[in-house]
PyMOL CGO cylinders between C-alpha atoms (Angstrom):
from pymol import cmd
from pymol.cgo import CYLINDER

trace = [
    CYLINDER, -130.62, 135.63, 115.37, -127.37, 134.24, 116.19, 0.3, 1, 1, 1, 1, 1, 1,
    CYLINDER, -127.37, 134.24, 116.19, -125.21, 135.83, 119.26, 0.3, 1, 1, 1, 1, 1, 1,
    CYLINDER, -125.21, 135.83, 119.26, -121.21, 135.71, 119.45, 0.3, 1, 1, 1, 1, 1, 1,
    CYLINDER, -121.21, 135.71, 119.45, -120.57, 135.27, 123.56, 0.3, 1, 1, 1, 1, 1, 1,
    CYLINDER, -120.57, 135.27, 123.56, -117.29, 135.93, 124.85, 0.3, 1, 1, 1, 1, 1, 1,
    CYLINDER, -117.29, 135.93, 124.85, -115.96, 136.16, 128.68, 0.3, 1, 1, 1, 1, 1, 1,
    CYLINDER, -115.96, 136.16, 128.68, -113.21, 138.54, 128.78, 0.3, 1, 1, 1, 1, 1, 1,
    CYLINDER, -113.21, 138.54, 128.78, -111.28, 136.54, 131.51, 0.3, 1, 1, 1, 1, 1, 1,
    CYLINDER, -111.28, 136.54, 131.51, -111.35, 133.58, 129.10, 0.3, 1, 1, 1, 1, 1, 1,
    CYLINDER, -111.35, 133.58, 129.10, -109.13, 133.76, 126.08, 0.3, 1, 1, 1, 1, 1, 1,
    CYLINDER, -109.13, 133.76, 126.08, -110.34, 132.22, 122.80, 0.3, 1, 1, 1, 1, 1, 1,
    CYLINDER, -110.34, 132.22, 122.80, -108.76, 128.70, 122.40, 0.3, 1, 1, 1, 1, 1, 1,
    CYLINDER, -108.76, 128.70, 122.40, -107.14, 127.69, 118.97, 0.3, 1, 1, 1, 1, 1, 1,
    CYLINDER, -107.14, 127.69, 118.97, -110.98, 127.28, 117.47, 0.3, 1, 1, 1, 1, 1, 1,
    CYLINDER, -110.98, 127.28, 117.47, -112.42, 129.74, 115.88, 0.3, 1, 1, 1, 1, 1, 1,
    CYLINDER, -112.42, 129.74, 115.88, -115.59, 128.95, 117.71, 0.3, 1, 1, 1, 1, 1, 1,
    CYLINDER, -115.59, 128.95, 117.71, -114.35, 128.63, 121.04, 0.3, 1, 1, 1, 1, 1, 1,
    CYLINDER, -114.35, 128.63, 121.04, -116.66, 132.03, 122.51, 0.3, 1, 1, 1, 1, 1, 1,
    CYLINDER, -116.66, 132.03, 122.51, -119.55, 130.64, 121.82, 0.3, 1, 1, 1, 1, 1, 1,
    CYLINDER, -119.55, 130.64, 121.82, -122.66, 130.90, 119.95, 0.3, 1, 1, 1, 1, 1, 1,
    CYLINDER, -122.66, 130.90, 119.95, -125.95, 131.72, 120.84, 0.3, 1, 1, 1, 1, 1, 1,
    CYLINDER, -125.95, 131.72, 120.84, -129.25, 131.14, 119.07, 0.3, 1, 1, 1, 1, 1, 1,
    CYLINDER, -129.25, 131.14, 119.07, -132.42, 129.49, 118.35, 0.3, 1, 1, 1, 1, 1, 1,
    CYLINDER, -132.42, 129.49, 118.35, -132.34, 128.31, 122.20, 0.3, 1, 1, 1, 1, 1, 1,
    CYLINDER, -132.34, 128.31, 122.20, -129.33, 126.65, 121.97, 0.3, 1, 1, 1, 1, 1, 1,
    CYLINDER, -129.33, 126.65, 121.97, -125.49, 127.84, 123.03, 0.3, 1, 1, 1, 1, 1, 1,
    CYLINDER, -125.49, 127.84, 123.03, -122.57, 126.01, 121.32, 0.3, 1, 1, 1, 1, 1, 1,
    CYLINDER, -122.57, 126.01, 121.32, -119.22, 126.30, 122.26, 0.3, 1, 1, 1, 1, 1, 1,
    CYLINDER, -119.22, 126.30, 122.26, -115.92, 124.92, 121.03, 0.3, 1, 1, 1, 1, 1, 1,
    CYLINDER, -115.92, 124.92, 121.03, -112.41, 124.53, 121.31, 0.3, 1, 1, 1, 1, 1, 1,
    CYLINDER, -112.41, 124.53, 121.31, -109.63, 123.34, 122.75, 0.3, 1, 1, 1, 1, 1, 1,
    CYLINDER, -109.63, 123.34, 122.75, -107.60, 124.80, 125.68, 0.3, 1, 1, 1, 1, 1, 1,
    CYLINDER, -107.60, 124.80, 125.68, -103.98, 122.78, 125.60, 0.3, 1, 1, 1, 1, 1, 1,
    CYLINDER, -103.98, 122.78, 125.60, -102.53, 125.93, 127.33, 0.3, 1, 1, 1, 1, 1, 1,
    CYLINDER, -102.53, 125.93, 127.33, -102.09, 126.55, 131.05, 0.3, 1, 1, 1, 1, 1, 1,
    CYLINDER, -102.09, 126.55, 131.05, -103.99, 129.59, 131.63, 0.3, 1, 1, 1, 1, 1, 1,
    CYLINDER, -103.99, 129.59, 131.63, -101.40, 130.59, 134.17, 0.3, 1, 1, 1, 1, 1, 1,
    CYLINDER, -101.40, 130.59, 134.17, -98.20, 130.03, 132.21, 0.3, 1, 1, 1, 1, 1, 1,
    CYLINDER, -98.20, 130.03, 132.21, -98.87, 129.98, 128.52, 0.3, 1, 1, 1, 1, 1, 1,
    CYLINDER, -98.87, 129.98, 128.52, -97.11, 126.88, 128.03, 0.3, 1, 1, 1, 1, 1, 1,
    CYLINDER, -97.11, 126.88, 128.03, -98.74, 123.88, 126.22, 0.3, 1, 1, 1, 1, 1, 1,
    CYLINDER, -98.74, 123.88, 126.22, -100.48, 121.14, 128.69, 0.3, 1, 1, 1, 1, 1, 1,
    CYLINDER, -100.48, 121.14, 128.69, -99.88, 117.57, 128.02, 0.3, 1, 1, 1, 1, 1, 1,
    CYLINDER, -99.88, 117.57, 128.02, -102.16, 115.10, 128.25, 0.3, 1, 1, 1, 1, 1, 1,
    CYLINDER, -102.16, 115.10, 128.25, -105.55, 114.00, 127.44, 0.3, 1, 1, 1, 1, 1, 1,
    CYLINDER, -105.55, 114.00, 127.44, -106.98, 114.38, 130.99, 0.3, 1, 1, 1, 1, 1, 1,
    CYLINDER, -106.98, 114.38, 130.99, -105.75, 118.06, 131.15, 0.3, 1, 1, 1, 1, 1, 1,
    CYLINDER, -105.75, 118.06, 131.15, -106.55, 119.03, 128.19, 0.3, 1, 1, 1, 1, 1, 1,
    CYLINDER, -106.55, 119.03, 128.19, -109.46, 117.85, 127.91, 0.3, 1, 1, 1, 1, 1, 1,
    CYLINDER, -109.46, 117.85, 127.91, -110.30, 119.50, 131.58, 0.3, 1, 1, 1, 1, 1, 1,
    CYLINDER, -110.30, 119.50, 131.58, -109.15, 122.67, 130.28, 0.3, 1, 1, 1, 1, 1, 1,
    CYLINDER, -109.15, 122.67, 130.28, -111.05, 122.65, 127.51, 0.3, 1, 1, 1, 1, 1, 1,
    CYLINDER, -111.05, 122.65, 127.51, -114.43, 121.81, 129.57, 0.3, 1, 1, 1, 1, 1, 1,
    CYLINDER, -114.43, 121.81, 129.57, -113.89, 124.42, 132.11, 0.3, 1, 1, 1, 1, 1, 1,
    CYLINDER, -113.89, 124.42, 132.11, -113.34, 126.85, 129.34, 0.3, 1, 1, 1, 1, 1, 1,
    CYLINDER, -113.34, 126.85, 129.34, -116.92, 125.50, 127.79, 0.3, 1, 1, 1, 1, 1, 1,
    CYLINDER, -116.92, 125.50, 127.79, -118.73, 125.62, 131.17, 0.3, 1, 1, 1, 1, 1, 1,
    CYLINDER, -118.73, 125.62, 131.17, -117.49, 129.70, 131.60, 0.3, 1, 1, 1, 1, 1, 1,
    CYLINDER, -117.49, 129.70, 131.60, -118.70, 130.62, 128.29, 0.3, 1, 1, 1, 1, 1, 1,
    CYLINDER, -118.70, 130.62, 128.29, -122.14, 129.04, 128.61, 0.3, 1, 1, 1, 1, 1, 1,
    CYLINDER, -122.14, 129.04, 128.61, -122.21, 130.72, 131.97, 0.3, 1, 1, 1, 1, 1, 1,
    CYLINDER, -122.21, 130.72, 131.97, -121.61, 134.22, 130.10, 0.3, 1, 1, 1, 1, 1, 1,
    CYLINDER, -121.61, 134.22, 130.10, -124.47, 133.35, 128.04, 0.3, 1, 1, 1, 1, 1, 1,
    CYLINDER, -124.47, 133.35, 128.04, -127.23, 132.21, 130.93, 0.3, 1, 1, 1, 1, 1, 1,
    CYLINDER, -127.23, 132.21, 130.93, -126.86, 129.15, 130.34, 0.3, 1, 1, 1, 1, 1, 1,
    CYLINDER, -126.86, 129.15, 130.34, -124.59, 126.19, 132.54, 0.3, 1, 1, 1, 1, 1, 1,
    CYLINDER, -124.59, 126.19, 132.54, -123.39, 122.73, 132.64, 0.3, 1, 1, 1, 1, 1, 1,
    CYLINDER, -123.39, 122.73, 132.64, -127.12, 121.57, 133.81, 0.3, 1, 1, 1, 1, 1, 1,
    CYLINDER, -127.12, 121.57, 133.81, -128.58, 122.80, 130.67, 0.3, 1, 1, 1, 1, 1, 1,
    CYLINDER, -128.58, 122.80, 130.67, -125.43, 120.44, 128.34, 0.3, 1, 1, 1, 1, 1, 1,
    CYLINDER, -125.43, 120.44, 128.34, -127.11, 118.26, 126.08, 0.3, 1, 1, 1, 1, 1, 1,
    CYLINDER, -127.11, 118.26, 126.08, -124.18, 116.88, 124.62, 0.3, 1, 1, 1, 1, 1, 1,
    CYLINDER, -124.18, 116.88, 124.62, -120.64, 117.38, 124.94, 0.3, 1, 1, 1, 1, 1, 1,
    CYLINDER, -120.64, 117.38, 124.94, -118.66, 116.19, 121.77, 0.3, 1, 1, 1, 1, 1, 1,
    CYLINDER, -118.66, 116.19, 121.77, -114.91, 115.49, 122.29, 0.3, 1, 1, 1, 1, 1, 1,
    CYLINDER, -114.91, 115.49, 122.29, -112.52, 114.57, 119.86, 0.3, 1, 1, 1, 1, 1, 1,
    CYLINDER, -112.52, 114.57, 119.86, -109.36, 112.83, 120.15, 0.3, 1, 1, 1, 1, 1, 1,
    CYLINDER, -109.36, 112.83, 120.15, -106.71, 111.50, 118.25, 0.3, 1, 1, 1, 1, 1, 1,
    CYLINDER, -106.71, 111.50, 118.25, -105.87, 108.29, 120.15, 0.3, 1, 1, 1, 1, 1, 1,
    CYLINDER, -105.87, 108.29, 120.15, -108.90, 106.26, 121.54, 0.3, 1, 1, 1, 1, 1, 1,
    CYLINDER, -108.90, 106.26, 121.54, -106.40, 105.29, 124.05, 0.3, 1, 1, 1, 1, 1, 1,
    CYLINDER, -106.40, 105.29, 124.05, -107.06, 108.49, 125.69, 0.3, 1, 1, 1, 1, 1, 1,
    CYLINDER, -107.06, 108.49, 125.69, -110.75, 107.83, 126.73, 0.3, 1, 1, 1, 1, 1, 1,
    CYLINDER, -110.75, 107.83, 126.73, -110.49, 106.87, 129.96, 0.3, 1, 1, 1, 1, 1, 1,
    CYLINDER, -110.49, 106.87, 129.96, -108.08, 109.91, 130.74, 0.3, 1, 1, 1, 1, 1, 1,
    CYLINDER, -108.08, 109.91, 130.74, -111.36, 112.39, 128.92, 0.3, 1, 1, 1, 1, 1, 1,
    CYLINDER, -111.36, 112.39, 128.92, -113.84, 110.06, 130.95, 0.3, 1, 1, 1, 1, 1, 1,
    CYLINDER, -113.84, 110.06, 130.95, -111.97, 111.07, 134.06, 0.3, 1, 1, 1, 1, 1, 1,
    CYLINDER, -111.97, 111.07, 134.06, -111.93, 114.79, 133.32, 0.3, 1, 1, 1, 1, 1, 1,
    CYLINDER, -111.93, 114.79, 133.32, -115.59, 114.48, 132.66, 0.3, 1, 1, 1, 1, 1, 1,
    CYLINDER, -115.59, 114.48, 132.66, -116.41, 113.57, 135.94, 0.3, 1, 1, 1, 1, 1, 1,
    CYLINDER, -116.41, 113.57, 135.94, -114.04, 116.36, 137.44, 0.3, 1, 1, 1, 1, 1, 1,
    CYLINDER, -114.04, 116.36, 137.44, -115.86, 118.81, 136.03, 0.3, 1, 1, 1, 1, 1, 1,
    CYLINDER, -115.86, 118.81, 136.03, -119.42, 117.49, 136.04, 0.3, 1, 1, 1, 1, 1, 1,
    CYLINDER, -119.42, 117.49, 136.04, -119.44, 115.11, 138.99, 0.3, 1, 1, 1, 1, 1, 1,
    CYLINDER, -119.44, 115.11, 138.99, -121.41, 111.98, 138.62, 0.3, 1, 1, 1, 1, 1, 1,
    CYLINDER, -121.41, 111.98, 138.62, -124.11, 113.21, 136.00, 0.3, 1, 1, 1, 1, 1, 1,
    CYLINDER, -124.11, 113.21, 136.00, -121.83, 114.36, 133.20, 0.3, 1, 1, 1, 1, 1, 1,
    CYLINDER, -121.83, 114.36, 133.20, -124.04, 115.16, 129.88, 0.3, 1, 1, 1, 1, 1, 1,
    CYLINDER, -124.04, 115.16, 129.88, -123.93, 112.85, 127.56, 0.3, 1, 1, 1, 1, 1, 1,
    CYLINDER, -123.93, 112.85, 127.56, -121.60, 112.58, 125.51, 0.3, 1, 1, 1, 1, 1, 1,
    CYLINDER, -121.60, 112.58, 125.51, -119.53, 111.27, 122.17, 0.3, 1, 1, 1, 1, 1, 1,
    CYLINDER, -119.53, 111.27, 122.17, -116.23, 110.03, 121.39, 0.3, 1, 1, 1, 1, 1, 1,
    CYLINDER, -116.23, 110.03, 121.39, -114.60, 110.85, 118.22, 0.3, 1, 1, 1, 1, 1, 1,
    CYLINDER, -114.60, 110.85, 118.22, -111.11, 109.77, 116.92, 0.3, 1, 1, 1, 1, 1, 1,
    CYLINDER, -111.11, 109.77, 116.92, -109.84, 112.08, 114.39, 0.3, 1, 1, 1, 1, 1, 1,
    CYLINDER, -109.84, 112.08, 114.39, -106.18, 111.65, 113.12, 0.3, 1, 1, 1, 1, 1, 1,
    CYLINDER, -106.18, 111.65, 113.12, -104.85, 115.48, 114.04, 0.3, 1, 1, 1, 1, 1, 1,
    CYLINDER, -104.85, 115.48, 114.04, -105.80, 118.19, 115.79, 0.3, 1, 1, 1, 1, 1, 1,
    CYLINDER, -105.80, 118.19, 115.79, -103.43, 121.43, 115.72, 0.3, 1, 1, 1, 1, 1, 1,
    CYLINDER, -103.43, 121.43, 115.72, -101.62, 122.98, 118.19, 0.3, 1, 1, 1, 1, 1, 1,
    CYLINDER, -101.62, 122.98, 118.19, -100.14, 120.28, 119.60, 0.3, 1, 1, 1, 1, 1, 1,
    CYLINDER, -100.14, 120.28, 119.60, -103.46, 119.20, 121.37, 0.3, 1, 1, 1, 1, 1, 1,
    CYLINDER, -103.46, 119.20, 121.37, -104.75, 116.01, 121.37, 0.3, 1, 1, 1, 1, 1, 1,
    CYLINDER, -104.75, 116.01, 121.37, -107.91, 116.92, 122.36, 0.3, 1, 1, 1, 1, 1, 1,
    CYLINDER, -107.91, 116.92, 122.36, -111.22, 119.32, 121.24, 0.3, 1, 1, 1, 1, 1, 1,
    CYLINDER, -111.22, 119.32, 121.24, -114.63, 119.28, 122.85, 0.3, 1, 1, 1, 1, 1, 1,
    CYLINDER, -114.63, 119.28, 122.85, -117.79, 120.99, 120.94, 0.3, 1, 1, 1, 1, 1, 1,
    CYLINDER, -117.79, 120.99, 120.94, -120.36, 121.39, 123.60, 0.3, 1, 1, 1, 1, 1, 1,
    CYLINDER, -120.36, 121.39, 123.60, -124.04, 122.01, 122.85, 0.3, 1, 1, 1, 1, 1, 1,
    CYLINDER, -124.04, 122.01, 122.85, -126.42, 123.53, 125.84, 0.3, 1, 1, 1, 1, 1, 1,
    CYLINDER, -126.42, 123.53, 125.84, -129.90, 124.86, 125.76, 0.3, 1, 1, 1, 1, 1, 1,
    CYLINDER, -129.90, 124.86, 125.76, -129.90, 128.91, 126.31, 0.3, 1, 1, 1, 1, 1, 1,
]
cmd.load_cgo(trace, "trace")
């Protein structure tokens, strides 16, 4: 039986998946988050975005029992390999020295003026 989570201080990102699903033992969340919380306005940069976007995971597994310790992997997608020390960096603001593991994907667009989307996959 699959689970929809949502956090209702955390809006949905421009993925349709970005609240979360919960099931088999597993939570999966993702999205991306290229808009300042506070203002509304579009972030720029891989760093922050990809920040954004992490935070926004680590909430929503939270709402479902679950946390950063229990990532497994954490997918990201960008479209400029350029940008993967600026996502490596972001990583370790938001996970400290023992980030999950994680993947690197290029992909040629990704909408909403983002340049980068993480998938994140945690055990309930």
């Amino acid at each position: 039986m699959r689970e929809i989570v949502e956090h209702p201080d955390v809006p949905a990102s421009t993925s349709p998946v970005s609240q979360g699903v919960k099931g088999g033992g597993f939570v999966f969340v993702g999205g991306q988050m290229p808009r300042d919380l506070a203002t509304g306005q579009i972030v720029t940069g891989a760093a922050a975005q990809a920040r954004l976007s992490l935070e926004h995971c680590v909430t929503i597994l939270e709402a479902a029992g679950s946390g950063a310790e229990k990532i497994m992997l954490a997918m990201v997608y960008v479209t400029d390999l350029t940008a993967k020390d600026a996502v490596n960096e972001a990583f370790a603001d938001v996970f400290g020295n023992s980030a999950p593991a994680r993947n690197l994907v290029e992909v040629s667009a990704i909408g909403e003026d983002a340049i980068v989307e993480v998938g994140v996959i945690a055990l309930a």
